[in-house]
C-alpha positions as CSV (number, residue, x, y, z in Angstrom):
1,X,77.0,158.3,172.8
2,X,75.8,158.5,169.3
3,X,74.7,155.7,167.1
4,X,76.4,155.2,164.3
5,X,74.5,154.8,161.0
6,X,75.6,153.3,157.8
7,X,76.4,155.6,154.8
8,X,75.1,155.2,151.9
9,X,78.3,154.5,149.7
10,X,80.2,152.1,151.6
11,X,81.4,148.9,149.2
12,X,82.5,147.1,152.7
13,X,79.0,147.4,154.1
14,X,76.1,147.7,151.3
15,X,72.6,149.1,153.0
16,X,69.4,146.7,152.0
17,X,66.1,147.7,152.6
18,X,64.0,144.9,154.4
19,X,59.9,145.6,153.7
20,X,58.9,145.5,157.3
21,X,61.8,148.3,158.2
22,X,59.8,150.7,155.8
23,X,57.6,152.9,157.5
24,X,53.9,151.9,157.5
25,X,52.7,154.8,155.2
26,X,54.9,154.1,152.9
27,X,53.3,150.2,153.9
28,X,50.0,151.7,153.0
29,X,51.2,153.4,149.6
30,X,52.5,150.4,148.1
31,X,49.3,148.3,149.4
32,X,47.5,150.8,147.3
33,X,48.9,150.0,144.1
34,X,48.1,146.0,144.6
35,X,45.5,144.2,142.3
36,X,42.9,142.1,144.9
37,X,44.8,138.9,144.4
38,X,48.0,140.5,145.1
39,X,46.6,142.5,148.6
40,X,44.9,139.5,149.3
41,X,48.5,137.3,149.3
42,X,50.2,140.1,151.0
43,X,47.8,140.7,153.6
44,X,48.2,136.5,154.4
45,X,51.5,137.1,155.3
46,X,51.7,138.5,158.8
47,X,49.4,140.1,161.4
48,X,50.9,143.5,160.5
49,X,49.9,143.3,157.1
50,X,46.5,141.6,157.9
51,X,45.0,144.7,159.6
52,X,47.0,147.3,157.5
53,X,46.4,146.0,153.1
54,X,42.7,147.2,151.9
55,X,41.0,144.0,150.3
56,X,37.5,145.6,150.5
57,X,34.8,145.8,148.1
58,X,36.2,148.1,145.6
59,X,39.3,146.4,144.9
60,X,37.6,143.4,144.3
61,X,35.2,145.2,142.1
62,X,38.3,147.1,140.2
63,X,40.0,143.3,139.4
64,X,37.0,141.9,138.2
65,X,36.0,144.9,135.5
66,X,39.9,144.6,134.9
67,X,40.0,140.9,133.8
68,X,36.3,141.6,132.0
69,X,37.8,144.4,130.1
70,X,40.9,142.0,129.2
71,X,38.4,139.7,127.9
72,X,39.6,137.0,130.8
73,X,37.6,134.4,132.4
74,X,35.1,136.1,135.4
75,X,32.7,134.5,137.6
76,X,29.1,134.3,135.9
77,X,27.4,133.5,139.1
78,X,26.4,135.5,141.8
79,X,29.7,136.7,143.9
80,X,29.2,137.7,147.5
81,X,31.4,140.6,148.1
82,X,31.3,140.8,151.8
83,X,34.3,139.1,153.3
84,X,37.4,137.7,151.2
85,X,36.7,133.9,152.1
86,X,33.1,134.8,151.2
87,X,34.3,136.2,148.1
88,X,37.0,132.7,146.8
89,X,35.0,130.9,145.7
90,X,35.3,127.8,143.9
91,X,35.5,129.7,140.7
92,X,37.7,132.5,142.1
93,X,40.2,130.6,143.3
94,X,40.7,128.3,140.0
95,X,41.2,131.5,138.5
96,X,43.8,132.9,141.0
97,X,45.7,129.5,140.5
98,X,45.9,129.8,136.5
99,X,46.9,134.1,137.1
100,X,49.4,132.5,139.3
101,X,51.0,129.7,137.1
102,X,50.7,132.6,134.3
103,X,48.6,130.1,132.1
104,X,46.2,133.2,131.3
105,X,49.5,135.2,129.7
106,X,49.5,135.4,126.2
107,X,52.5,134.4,123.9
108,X,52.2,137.6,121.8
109,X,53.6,140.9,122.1
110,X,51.3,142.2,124.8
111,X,53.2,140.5,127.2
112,X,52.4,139.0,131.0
113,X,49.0,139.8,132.5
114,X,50.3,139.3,135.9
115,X,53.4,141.4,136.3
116,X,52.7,144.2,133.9
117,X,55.8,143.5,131.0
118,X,57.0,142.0,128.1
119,X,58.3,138.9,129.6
120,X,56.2,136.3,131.6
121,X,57.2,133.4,133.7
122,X,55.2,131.2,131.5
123,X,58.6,131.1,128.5
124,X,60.4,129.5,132.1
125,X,58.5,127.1,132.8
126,X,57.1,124.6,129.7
127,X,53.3,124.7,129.3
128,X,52.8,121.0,129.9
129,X,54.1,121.1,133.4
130,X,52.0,123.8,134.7
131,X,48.7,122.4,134.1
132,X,46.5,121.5,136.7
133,X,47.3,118.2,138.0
134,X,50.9,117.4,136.6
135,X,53.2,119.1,139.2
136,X,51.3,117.2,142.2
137,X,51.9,113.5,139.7
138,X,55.6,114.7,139.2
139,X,55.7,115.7,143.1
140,X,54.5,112.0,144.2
141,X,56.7,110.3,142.1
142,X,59.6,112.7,142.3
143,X,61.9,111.2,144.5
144,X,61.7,107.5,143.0
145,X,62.3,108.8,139.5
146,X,64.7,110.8,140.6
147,X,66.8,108.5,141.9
148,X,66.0,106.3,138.3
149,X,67.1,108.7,137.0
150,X,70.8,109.4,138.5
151,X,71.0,105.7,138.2
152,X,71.0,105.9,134.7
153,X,72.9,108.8,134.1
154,X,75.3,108.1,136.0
155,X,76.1,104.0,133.9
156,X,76.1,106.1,130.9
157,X,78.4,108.4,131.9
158,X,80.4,105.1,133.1
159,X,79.6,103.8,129.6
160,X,81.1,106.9,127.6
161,X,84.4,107.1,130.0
162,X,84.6,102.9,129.2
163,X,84.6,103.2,125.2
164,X,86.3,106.5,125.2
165,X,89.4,105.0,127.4
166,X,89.6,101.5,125.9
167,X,88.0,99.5,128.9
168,X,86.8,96.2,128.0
169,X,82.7,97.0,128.0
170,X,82.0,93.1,127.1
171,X,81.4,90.5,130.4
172,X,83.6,87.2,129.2
């Protein structure tokens, strides 16, 4: 008994493509073309990954001539280069957290550092709210105001529907 494979141009039954279905050379290919902070995430994600993505001394070497030669922030002091958690640093990782809020992406026509293009993250999301420190005071708070917030959209939306309808809106 044969069994039976998907084709390719089915509309009932569209074939995805899951990353861990992939082979692992082709694994190893794509861990190739990854920047050190990129491996470095993608080798956190599973065991698999962990003994397969190359986050040696090279690669670590390659990103930081490539963010000199951008003219980005590097580490002035002495960097160990031996393990990754010897190598995140205080300084390293403070500059892995602005790469990944895209607060190192200019406005201009060269486009987003991170993801090689034209358009960057950072036009998404407003500049104020991805500075250090603000999400975590808009994640404490978050619910509370929230709620505030409903609260008062939802008695001017009773307010408009009043006037708009005629309702008395004064209290005799």
């Amino acid at each position: 008994m044969a069994a039976s494979t998907p084709t390719l141009n089915t509309p009932e039954q569209p074939l995805y493509f899951r990353l861990m279905e992939l082979p692992t050379e082709l694994h190893l290919n794509i861990s190739s073309f990854l920047t050190y902070p990129d491996a470095l995430a993608l080798k956190h994600t599973c065991r698999h990954f962990y003994s397969l993505v190359y986050t040696g001394v090279h690669l670590k070497v390659d990103w930081l001539v490539e963010r000199f030669e951008h003219k980005l922030e590097c580490p002035m002091e002495k960097c160990s280069f031996r393990t990754d958690e010897a190598f995140c640093n205080w300084r390293i990782r403070k500059i892995m957290e602005r790469r990944r809020r895209h607060l190192e992406c200019p406005r201009f026509s060269r486009g987003c550092l991170v993801i090689e293009g034209r358009t960057c993250q950072m036009d998404l999301v407003p500049t104020w709210l991805k500075r250090q420190g603000r999400v975590k005071v808009l994640k404490r708070v978050g619910n509370e105001v929230l709620i505030h917030g409903l609260m008062v959209l939802c008695m001017q939306l009773l307010w408009i529907i009043c006037q708009r309808y005629g309702f008395p809106t004064t209290v005799a």
